[in-house]
KEPAMAR-184067 format. One record per residue (C-alpha): residue number from 1; residue in one letter; x, y, z. Coordinates in nm, 3 decimals, always signed. Layout:
<pts>
PT num residu       X       Y       Z
PT NUM      a       X       Y       Z
...
</pts>
This chain:
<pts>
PT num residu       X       Y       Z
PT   1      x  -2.684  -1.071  -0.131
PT   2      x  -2.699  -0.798  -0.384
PT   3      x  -2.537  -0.748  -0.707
PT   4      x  -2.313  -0.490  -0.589
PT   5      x  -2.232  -0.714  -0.313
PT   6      x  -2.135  -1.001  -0.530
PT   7      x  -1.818  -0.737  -0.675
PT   8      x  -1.678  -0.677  -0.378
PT   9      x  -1.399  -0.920  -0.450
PT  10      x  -1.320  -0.745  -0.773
PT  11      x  -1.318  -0.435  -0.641
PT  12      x  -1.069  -0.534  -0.359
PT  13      x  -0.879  -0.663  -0.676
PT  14      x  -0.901  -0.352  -0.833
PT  15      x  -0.752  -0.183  -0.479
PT  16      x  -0.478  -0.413  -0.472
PT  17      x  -0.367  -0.414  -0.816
PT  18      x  -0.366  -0.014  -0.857
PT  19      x  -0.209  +0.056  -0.545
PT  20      x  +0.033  -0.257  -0.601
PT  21      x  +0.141  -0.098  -0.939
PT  22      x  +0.165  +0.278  -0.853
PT  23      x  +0.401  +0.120  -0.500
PT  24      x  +0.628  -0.044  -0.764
PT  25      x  +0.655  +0.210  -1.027
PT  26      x  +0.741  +0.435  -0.684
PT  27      x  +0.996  +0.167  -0.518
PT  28      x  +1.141  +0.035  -0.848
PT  29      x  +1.411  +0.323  -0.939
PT  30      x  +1.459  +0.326  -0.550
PT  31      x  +1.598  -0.027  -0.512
PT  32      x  +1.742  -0.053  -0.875
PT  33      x  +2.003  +0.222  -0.924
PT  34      x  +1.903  +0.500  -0.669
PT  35      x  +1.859  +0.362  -0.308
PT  36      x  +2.191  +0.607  -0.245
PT  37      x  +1.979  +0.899  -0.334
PT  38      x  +1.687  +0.767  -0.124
PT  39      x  +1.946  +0.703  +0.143
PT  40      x  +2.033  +1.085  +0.128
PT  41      x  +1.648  +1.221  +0.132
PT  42      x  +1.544  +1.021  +0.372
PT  43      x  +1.865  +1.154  +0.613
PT  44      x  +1.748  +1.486  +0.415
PT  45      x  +1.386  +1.481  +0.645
PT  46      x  +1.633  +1.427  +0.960
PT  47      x  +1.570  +1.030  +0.960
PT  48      x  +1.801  +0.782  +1.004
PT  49      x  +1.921  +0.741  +0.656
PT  50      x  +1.898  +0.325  +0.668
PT  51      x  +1.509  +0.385  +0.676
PT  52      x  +1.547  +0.402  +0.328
PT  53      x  +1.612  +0.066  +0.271
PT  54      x  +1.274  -0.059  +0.409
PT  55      x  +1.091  +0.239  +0.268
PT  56      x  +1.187  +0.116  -0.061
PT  57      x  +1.110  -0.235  +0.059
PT  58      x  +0.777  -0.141  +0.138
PT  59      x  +0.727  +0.032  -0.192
PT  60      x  +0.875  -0.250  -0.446
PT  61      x  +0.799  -0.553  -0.226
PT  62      x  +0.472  -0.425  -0.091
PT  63      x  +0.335  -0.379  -0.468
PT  64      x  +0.444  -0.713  -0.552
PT  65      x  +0.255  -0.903  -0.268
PT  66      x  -0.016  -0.635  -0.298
PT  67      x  -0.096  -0.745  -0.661
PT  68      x  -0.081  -1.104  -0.565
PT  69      x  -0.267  -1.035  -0.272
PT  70      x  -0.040  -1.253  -0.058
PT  71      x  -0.001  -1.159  +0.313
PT  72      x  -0.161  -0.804  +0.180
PT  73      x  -0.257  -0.662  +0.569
PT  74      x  +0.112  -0.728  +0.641
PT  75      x  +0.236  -0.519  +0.324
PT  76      x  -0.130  -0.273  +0.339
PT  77      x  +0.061  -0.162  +0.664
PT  78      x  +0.403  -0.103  +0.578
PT  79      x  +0.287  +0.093  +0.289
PT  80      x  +0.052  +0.282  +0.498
PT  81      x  +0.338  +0.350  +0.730
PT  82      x  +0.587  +0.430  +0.425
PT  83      x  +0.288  +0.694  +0.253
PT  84      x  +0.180  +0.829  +0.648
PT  85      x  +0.582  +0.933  +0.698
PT  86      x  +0.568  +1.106  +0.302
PT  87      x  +0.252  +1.304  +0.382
PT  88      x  +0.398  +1.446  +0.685
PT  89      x  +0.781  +1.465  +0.658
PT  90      x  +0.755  +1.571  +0.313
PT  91      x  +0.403  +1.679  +0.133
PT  92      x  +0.217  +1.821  +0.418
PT  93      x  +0.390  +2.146  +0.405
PT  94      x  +0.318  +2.205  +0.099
PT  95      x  -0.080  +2.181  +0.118
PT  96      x  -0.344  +1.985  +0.006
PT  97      x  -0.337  +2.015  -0.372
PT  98      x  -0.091  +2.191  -0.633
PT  99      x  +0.290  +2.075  -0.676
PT 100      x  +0.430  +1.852  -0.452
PT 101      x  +0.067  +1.827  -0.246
PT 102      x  -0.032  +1.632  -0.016
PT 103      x  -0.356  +1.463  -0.180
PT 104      x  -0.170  +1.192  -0.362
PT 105      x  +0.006  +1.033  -0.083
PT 106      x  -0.316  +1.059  +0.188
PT 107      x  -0.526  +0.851  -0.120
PT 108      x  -0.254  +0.585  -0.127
PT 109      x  -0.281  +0.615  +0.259
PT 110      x  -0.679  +0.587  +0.269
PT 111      x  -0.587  +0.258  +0.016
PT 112      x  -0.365  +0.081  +0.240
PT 113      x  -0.595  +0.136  +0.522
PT 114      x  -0.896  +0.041  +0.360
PT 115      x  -0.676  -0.306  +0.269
PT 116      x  -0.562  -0.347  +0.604
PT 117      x  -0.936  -0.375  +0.753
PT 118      x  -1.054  -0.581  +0.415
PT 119      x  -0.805  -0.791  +0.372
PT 120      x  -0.765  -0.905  +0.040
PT 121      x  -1.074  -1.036  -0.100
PT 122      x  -1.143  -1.363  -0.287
PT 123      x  -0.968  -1.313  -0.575
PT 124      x  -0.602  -1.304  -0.374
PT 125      x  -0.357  -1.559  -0.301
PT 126      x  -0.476  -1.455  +0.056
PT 127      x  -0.811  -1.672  +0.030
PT 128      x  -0.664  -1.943  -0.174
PT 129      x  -0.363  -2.007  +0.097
PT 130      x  -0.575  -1.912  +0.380
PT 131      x  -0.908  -2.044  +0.341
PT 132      x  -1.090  -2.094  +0.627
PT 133      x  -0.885  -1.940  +0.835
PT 134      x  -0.998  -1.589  +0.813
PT 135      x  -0.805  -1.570  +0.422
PT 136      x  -0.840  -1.211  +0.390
PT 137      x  -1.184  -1.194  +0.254
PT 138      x  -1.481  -1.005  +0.325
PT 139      x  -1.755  -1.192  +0.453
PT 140      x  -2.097  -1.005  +0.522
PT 141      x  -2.242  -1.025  +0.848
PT 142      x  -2.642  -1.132  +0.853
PT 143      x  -2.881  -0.911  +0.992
</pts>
């Protein structure tokens, strides 16, 4: 085992925790004080308006059990689901980069993803819960 492979839990940490933060900071105003507005866009993209009550689940929950790293595939997909439905009900039209772009969302995609096939690495409540029993850590295959 290298170095580099010896950080992988601290990078999965790093992962978590930024995309955890950025999903709260998102979800936050959401469930506390605006979920009418969110209510409205979401009916606004021609869904069902109630799917913004577990899109803002997804974004304030997910980011707390993201930064814990407790049952993280389980949030890592609702989040991917919540940022896959922003990219292409709302940012897709408007192109890759440049105001209200595309590229934000499909890198907070690529983390979720990345999360869901990890898990959540070593340094999680994942591993510590779970041990043994496939806790959500990568574990390097011999050759």
């Amino acid at each position: 085992m290298t170095f580099l492979d010896r950080l992988q839990p601290l990078a999965l940490l790093a992962l978590r925790v930024t995309l955890g933060v950025i999903m709260i900071a998102h979800g936050y105003g959401k469930v506390f004080g605006g979920i009418s507005k969110h209510v409205g866009f979401v009916a606004g993209l021609g869904l069902p308006g109630w799917l913004a009550y577990p899109s803002a689940g997804a974004e304030l929950l997910g980011g707390i059990l993201l930064i814990a790293g407790l049952l993280t595939r389980i949030a890592s997909l609702f989040v991917l689901v919540n940022m896959l439905v922003a990219v292409f009900k709302v940012h897709l039209q408007h192109g890759l980069v440049g105001r209200a772009g595309y590229e934000f969302t499909l890198a907070l995609s690529a983390m979720a993803f990345a999360l869901i096939l990890l898990g959540a690495g070593a340094l999680s409540l994942d591993a510590f819960i779970f041990r043994g029993r496939g806790g959500g850590t990568l574990r390097r295959t011999s050759r």
